[in-house]
Backbone atoms as SQL, in Angstrom:
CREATE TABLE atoms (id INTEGER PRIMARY KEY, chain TEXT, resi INTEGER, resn TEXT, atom TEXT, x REAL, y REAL, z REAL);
INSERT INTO atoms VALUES
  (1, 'A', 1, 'UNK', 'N', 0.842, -1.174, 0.000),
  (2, 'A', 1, 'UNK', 'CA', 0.000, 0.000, 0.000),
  (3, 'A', 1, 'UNK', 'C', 0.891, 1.243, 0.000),
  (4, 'A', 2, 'UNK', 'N', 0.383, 2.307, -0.821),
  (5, 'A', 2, 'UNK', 'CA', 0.893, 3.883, -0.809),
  (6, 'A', 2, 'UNK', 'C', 0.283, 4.810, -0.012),
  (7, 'A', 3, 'UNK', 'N', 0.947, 5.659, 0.401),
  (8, 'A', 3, 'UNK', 'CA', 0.291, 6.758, 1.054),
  (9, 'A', 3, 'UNK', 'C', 0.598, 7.669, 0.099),
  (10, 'A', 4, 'UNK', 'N', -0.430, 8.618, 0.071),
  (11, 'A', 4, 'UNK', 'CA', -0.172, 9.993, -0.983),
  (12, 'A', 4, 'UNK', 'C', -0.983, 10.959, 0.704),
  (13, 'A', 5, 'UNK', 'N', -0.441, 12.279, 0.626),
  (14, 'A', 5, 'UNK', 'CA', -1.153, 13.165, 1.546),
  (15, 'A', 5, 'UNK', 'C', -1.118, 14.661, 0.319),
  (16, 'A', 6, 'UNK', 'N', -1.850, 15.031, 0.077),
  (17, 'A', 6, 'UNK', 'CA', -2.233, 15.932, -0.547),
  (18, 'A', 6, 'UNK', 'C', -2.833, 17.424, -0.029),
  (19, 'A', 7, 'UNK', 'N', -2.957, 17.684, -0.976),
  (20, 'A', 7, 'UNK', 'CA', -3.265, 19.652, -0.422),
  (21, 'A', 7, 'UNK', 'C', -1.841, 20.234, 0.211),
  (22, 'A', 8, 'UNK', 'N', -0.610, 19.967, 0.118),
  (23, 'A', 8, 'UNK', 'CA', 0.623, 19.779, 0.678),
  (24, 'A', 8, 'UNK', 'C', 0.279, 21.273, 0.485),
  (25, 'A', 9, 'UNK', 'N', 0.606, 22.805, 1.215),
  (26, 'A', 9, 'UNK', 'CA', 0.780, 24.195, 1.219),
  (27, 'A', 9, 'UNK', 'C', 2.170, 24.877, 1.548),
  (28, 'A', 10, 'UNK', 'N', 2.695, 23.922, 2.242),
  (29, 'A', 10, 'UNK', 'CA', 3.801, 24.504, 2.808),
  (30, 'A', 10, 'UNK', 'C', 5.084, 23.224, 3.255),
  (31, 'A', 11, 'UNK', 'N', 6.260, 24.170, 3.574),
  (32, 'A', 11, 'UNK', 'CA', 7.414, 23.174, 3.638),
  (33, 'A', 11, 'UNK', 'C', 7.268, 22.477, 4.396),
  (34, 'A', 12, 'UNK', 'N', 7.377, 22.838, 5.735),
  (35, 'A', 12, 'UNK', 'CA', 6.963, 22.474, 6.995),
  (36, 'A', 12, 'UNK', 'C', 5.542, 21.260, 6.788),
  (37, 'A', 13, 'UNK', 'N', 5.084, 20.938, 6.330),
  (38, 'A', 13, 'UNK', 'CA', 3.701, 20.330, 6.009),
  (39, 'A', 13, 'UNK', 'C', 4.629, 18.950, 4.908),
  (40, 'A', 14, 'UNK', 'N', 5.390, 19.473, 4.132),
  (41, 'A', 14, 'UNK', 'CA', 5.704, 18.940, 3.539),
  (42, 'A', 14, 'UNK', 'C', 6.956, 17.696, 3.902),
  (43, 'A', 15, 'UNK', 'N', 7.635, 18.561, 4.807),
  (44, 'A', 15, 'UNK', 'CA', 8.717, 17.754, 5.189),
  (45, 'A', 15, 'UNK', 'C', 8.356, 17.001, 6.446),
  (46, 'A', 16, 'UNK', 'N', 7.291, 17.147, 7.462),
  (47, 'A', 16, 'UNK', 'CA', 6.493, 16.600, 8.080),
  (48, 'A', 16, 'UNK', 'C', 5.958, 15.369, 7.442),
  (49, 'A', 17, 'UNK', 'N', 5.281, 15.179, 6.155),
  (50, 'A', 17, 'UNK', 'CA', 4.501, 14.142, 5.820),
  (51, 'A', 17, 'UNK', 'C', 5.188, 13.031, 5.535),
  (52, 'A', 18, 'UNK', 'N', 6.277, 13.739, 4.982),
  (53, 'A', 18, 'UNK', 'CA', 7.504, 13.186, 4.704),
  (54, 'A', 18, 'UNK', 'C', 8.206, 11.977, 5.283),
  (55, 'A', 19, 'UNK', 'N', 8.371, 12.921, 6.494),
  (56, 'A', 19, 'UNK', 'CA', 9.145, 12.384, 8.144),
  (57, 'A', 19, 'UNK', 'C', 8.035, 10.899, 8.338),
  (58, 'A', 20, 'UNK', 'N', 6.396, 11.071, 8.303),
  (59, 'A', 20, 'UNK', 'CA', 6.168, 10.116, 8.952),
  (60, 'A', 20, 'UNK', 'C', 5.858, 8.910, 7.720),
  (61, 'A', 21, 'UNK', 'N', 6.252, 9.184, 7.254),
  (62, 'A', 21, 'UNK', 'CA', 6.266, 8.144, 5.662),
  (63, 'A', 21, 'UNK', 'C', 5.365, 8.144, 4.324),
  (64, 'A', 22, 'UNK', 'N', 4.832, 9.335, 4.452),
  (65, 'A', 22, 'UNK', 'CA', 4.393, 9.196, 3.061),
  (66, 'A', 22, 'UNK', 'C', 5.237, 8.943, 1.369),
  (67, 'A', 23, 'UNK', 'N', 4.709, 8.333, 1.054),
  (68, 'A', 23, 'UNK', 'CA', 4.985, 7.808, -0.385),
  (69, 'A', 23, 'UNK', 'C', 4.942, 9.314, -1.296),
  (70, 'A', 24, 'UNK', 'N', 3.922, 9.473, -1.315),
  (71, 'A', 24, 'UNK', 'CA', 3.577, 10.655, -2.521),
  (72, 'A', 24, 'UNK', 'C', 3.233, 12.315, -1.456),
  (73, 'A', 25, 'UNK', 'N', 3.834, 13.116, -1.807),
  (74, 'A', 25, 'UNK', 'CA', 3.328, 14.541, -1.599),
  (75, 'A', 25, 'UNK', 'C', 2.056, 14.979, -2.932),
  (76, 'A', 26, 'UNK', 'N', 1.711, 15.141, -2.098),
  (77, 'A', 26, 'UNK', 'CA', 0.253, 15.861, -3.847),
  (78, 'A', 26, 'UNK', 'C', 0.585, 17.696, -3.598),
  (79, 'A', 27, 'UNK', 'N', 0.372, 18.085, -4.695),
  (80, 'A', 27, 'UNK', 'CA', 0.294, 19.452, -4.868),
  (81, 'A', 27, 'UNK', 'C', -0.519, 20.048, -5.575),
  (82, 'A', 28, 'UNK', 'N', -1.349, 21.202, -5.133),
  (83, 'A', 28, 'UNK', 'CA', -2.377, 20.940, -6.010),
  (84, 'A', 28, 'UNK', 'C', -2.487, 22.113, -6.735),
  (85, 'A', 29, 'UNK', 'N', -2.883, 21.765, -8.200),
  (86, 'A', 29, 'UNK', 'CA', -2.271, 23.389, -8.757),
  (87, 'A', 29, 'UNK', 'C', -3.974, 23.963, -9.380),
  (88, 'A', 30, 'UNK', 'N', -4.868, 22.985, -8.963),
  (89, 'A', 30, 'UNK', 'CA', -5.871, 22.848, -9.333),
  (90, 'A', 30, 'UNK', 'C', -6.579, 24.608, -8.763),
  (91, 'A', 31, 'UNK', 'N', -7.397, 24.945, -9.283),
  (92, 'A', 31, 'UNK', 'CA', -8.411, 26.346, -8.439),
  (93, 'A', 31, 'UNK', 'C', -8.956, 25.655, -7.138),
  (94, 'A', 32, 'UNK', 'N', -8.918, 26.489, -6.345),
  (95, 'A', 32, 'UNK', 'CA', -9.354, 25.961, -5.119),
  (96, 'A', 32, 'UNK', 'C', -8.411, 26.292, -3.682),
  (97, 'A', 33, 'UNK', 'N', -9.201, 26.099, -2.536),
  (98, 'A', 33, 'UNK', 'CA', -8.284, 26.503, -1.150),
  (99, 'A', 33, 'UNK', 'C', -7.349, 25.905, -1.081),
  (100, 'A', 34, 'UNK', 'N', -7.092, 24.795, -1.380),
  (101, 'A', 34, 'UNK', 'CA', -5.631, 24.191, -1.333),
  (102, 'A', 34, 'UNK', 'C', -4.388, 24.636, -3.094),
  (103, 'A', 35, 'UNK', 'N', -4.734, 25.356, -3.360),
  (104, 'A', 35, 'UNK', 'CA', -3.855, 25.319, -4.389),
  (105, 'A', 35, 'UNK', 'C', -2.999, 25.929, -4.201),
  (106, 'A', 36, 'UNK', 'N', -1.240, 25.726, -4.932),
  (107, 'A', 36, 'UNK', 'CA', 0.003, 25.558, -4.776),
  (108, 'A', 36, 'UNK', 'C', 0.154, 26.894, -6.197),
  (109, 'A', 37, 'UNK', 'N', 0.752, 27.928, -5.674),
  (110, 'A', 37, 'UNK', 'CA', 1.483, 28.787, -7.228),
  (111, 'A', 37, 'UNK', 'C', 2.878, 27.961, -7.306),
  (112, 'A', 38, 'UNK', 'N', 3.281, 28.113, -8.612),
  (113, 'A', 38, 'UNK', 'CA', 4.425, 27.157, -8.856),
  (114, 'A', 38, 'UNK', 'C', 5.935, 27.577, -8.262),
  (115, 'A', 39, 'UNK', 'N', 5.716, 28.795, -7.368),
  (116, 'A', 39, 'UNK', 'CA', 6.832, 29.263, -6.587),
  (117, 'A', 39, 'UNK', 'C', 6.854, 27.736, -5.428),
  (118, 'A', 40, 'UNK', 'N', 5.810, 28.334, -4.614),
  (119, 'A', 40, 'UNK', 'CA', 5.488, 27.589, -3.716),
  (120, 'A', 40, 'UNK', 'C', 5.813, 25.799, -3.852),
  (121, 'A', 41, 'UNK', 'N', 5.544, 25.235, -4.818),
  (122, 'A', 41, 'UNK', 'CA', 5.435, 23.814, -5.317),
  (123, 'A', 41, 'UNK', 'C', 6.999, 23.799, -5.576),
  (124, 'A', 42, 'UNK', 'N', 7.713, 24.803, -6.456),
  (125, 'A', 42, 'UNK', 'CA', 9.257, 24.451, -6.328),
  (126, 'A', 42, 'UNK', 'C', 10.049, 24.559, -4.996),
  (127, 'A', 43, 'UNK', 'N', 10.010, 25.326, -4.287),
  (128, 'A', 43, 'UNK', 'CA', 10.051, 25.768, -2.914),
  (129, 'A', 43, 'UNK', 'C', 10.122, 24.368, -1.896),
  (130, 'A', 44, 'UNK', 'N', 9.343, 23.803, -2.277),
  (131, 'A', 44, 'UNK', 'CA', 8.211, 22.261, -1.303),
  (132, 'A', 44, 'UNK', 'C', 9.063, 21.490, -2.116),
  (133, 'A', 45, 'UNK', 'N', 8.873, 20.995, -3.278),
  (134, 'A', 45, 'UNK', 'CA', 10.220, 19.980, -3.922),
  (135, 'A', 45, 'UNK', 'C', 11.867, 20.064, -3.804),
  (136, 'A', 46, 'UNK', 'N', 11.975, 21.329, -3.700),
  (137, 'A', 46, 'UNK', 'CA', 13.244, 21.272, -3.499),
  (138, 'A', 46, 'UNK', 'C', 13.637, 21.369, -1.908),
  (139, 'A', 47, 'UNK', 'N', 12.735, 21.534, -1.044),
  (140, 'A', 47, 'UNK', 'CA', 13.061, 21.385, 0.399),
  (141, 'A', 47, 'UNK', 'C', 13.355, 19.722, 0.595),
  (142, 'A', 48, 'UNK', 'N', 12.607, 19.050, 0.073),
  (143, 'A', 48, 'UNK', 'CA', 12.359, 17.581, 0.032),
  (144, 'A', 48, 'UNK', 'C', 13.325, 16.903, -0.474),
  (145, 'A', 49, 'UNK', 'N', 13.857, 17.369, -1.654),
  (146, 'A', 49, 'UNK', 'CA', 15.062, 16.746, -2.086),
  (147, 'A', 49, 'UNK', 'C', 15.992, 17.385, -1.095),
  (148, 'A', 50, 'UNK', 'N', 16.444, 18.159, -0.616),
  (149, 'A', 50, 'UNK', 'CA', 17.533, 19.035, -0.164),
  (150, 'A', 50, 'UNK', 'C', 17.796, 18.016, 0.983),
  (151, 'A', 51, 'UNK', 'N', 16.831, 17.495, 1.378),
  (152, 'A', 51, 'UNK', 'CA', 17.011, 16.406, 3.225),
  (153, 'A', 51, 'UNK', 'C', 17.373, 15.180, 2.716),
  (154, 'A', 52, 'UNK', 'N', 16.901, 14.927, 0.977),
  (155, 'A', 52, 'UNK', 'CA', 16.842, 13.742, 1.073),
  (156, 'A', 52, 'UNK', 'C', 15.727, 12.755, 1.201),
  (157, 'A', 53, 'UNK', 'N', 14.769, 13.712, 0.744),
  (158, 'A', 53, 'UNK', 'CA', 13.387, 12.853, 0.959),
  (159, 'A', 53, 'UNK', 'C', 12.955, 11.482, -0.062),
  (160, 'A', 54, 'UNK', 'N', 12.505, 10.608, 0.702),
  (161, 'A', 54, 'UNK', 'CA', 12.329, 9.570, -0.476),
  (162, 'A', 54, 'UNK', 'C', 10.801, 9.559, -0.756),
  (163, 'A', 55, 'UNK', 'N', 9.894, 10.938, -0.430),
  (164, 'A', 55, 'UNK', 'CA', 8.855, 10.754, -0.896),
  (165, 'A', 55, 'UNK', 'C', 8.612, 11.498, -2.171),
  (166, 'A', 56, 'UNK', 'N', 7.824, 11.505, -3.398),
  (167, 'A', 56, 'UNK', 'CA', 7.711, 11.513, -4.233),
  (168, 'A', 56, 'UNK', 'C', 6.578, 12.728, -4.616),
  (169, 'A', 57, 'UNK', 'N', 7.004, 13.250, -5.521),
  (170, 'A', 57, 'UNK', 'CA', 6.032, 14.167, -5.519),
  (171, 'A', 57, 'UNK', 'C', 5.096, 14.552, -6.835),
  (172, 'A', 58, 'UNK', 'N', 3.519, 15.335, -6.399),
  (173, 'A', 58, 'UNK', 'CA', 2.413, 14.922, -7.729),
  (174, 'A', 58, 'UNK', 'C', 2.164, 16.503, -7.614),
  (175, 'A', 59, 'UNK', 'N', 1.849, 16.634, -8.733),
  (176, 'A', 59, 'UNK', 'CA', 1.044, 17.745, -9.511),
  (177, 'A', 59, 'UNK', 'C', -0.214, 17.561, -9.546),
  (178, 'A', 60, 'UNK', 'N', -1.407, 18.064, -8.982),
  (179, 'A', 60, 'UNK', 'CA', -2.914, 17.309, -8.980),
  (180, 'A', 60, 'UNK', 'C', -3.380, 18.806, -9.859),
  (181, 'A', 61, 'UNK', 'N', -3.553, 18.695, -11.144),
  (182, 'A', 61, 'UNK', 'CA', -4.290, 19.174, -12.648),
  (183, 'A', 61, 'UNK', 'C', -5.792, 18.914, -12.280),
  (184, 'A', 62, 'UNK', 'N', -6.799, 19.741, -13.024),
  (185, 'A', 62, 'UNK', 'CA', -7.633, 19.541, -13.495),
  (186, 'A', 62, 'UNK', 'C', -8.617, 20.389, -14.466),
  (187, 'A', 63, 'UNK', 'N', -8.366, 18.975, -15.799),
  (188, 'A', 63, 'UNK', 'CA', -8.649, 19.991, -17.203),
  (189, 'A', 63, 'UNK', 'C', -7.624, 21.353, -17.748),
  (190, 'A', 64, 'UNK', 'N', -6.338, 21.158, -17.336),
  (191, 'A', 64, 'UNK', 'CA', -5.399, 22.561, -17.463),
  (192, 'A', 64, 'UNK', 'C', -4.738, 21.653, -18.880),
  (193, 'A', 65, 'UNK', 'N', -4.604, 22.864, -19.678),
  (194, 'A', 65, 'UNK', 'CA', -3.694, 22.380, -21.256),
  (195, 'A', 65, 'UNK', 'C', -2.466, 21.344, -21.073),
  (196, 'A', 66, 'UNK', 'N', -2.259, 20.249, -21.647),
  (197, 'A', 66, 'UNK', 'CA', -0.993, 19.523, -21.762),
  (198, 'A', 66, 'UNK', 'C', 0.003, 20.201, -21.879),
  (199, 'A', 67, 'UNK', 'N', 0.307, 21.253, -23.050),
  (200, 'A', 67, 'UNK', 'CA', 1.694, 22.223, -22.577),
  (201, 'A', 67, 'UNK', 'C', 1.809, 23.028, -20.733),
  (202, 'A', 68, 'UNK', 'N', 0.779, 23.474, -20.417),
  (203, 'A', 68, 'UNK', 'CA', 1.490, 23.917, -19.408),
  (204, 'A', 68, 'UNK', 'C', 1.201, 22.868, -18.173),
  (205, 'A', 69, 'UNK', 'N', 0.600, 21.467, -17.820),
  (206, 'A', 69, 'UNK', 'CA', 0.835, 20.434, -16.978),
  (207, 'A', 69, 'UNK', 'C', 2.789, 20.327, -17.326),
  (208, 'A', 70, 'UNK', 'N', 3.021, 20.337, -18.366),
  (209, 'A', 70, 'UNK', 'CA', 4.672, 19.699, -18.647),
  (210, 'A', 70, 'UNK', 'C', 5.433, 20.869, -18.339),
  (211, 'A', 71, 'UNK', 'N', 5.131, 22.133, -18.335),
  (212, 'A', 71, 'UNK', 'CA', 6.239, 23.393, -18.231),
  (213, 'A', 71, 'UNK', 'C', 6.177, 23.303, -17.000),
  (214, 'A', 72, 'UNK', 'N', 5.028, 23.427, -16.004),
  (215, 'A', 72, 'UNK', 'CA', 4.939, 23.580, -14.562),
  (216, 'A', 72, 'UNK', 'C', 5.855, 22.148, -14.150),
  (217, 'A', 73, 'UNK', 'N', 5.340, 21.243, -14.295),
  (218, 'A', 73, 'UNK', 'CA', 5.969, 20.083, -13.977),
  (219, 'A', 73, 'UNK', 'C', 7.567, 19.848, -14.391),
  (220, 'A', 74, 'UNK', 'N', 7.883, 20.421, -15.390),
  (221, 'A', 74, 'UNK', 'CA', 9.334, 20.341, -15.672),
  (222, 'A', 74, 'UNK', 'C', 9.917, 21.614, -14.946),
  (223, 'A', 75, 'UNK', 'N', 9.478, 22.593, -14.365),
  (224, 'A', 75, 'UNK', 'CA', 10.102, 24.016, -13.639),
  (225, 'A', 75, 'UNK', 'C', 10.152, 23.844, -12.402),
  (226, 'A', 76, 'UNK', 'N', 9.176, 22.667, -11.927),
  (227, 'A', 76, 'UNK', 'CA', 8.932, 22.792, -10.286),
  (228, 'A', 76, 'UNK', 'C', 9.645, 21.321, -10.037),
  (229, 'A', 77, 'UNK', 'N', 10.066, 20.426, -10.965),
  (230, 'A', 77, 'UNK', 'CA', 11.015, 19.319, -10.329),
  (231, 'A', 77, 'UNK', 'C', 9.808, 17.974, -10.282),
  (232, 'A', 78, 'UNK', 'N', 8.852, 18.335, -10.517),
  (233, 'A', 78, 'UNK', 'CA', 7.444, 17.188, -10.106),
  (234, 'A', 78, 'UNK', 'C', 8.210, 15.905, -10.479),
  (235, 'A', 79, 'UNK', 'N', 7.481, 14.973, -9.873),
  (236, 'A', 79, 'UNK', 'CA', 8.098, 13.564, -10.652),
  (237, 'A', 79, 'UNK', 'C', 6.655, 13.067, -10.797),
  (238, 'A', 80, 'UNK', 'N', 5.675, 12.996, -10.206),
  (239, 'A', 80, 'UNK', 'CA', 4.535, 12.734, -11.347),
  (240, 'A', 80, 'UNK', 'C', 3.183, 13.966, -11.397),
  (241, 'A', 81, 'UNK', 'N', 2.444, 13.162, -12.238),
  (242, 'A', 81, 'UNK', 'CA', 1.355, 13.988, -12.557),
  (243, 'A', 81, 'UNK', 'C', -0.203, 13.380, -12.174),
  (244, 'A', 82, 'UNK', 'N', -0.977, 13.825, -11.886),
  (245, 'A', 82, 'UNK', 'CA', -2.414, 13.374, -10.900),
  (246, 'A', 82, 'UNK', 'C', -3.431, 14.370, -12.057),
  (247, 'A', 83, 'UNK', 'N', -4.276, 13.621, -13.005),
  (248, 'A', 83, 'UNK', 'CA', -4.966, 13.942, -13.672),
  (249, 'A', 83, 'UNK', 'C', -6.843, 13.912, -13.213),
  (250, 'A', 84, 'UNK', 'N', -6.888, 15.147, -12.368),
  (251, 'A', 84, 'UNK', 'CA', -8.476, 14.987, -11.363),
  (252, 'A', 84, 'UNK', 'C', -9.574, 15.192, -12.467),
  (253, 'A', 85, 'UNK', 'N', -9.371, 15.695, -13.851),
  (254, 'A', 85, 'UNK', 'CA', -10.438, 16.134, -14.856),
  (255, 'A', 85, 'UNK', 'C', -11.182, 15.118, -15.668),
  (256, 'A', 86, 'UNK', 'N', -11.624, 16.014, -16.590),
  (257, 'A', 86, 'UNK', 'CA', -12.596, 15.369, -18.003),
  (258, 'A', 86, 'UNK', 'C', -11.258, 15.159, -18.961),
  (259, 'A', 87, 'UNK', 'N', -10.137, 15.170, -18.515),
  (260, 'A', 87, 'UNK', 'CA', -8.831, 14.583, -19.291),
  (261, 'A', 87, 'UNK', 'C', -9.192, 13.503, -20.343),
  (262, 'A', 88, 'UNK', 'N', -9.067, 13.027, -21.584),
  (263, 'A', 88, 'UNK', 'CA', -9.383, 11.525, -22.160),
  (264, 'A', 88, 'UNK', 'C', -7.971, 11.142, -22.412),
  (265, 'A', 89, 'UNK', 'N', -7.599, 10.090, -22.544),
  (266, 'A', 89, 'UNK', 'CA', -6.704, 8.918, -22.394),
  (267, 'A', 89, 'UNK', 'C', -5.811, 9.554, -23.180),
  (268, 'A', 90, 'UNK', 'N', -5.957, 9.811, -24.361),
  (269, 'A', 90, 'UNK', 'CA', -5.059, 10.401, -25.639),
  (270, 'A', 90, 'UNK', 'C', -4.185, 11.649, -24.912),
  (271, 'A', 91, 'UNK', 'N', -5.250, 12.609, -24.329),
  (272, 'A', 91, 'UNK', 'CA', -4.208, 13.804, -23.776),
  (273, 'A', 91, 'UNK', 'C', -2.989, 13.308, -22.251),
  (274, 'A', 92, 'UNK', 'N', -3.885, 11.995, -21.651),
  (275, 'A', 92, 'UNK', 'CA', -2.390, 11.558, -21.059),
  (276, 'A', 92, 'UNK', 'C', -1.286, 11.057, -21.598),
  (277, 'A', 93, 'UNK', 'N', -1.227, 10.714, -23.307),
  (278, 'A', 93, 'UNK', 'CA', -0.483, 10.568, -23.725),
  (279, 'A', 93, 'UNK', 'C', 0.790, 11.610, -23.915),
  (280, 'A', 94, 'UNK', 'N', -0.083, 12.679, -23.774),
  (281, 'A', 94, 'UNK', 'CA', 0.849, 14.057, -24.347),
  (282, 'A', 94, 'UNK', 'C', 1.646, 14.923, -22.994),
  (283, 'A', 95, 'UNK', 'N', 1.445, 14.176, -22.035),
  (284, 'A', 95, 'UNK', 'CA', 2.344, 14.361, -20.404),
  (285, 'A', 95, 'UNK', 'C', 3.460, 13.989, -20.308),
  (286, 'A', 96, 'UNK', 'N', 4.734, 14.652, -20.069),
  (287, 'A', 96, 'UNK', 'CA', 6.183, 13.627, -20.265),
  (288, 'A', 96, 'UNK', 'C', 6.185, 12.617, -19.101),
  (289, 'A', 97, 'UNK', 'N', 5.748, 13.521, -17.752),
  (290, 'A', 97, 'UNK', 'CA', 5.487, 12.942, -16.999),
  (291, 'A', 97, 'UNK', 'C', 4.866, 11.125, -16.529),
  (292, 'A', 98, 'UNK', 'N', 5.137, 10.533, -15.527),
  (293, 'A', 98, 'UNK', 'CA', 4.241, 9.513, -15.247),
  (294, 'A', 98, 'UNK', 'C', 3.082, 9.810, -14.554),
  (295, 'A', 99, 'UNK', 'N', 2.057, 9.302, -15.160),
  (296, 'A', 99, 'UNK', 'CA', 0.876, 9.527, -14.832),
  (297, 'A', 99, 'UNK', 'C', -0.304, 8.893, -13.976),
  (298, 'A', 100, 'UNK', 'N', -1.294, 9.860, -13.259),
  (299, 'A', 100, 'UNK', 'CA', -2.242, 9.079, -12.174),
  (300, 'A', 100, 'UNK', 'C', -3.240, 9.821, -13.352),
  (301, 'A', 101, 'UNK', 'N', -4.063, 9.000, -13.150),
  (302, 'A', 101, 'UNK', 'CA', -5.552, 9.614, -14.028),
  (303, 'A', 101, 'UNK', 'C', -6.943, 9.346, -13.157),
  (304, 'A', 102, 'UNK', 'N', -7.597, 9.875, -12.224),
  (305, 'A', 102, 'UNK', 'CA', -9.080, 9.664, -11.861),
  (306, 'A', 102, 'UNK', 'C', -9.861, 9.893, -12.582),
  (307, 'A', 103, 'UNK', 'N', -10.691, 8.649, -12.409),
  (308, 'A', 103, 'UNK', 'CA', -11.409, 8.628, -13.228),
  (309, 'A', 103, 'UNK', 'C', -13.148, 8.720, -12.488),
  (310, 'A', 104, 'UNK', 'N', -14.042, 9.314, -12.430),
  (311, 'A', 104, 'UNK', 'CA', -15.435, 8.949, -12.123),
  (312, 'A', 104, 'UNK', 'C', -16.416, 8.136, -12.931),
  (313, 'A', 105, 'UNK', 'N', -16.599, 7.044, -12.187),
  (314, 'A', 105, 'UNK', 'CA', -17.573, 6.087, -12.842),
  (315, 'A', 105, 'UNK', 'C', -18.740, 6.235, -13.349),
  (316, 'A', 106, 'UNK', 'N', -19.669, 7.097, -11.706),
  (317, 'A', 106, 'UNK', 'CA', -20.356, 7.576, -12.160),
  (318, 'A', 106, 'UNK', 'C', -21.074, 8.803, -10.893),
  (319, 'A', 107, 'UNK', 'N', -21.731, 9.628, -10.893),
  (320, 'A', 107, 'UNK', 'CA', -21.736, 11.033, -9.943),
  (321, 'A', 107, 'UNK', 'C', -22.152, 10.369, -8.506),
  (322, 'A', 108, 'UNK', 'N', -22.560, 9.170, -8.620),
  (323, 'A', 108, 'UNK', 'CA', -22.940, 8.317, -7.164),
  (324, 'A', 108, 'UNK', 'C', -21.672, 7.578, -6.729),
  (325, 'A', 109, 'UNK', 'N', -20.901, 6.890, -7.524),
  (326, 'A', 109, 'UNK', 'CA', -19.438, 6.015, -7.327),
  (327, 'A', 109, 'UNK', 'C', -18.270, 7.354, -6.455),
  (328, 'A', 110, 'UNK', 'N', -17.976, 6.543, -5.765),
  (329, 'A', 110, 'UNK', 'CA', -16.470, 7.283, -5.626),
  (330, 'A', 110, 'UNK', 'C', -15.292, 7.374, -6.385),
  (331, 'A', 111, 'UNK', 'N', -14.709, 7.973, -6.839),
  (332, 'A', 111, 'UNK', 'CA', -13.479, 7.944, -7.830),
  (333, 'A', 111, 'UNK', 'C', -12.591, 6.585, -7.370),
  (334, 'A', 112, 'UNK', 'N', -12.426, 6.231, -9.017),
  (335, 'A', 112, 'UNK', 'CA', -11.346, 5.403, -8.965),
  (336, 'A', 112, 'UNK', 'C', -10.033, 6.143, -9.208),
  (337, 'A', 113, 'UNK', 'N', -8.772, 5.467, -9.312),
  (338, 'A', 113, 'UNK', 'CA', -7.553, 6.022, -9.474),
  (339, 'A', 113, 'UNK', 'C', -7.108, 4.882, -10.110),
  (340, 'A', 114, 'UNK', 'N', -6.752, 5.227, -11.200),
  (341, 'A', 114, 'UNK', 'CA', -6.286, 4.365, -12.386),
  (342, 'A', 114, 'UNK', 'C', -4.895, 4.657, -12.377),
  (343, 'A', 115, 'UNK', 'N', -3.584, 3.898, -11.854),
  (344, 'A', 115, 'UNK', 'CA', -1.942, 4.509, -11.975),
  (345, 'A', 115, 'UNK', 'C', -1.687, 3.956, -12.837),
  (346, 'A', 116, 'UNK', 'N', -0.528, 4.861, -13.424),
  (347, 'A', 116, 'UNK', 'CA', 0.331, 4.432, -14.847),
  (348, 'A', 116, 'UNK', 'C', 1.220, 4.548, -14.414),
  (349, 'A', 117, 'UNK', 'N', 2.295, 4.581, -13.072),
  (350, 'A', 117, 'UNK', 'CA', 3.533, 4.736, -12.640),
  (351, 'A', 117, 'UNK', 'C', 4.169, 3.797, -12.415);
């Protein structure tokens, strides 16, 4: 089993989740109270590498253009990508990144999480 902890805002939060073993940091660049400007998200990745962190870190998108999922993600150090939208299969093709894709079954189901990593 993985742990991912998400809505990650800050270093301190980050290197905390870290400490107690999470697998994945999420970041979320998505609109919304938890969202990350890409200062902030490089800031949080590179604190993480700097200790030595072996947790891993996501970009959580939703519905944002394939060029800028890959510019943000290639500027801020991401190592994967978390696809929360109406994304279709073809545009995860166009991510350099490795990819998470949720998917909703249906508005009553809870999301699945389909990994490609």
């Amino acid at each position: 089993m993985h742990v991912k902890i998400c809505g990650i805002k800050t270093i301190e939060h980050a290197l905390g989740a870290s400490e107690y073993g999470a697998d994945y940091i999420g970041l979320v660049f998505a609109p919304g109270r938890r969202q990350v400007t890409t200062e902030q998200a490089n800031n949080i990745v590179q604190a993480l590498k700097s200790c030595g962190s072996k947790s891993r870190t996501v970009g959580v998108f939703v519905n944002t253009p394939s060029g800028e999922v890959n510019n943000i993600a290639e500027k801020c150090g991401l190592d994967i990508i978390q696809l929360s939208g109406d994304e279709p299969m073809t545009y995860c093709a166009e991510i350099t990144k490795p990819v998470i894709k949720a998917v909703r079954l249906n508005s009553a189901a809870p999301k699945l999480i389909i990994e490609g990593i």
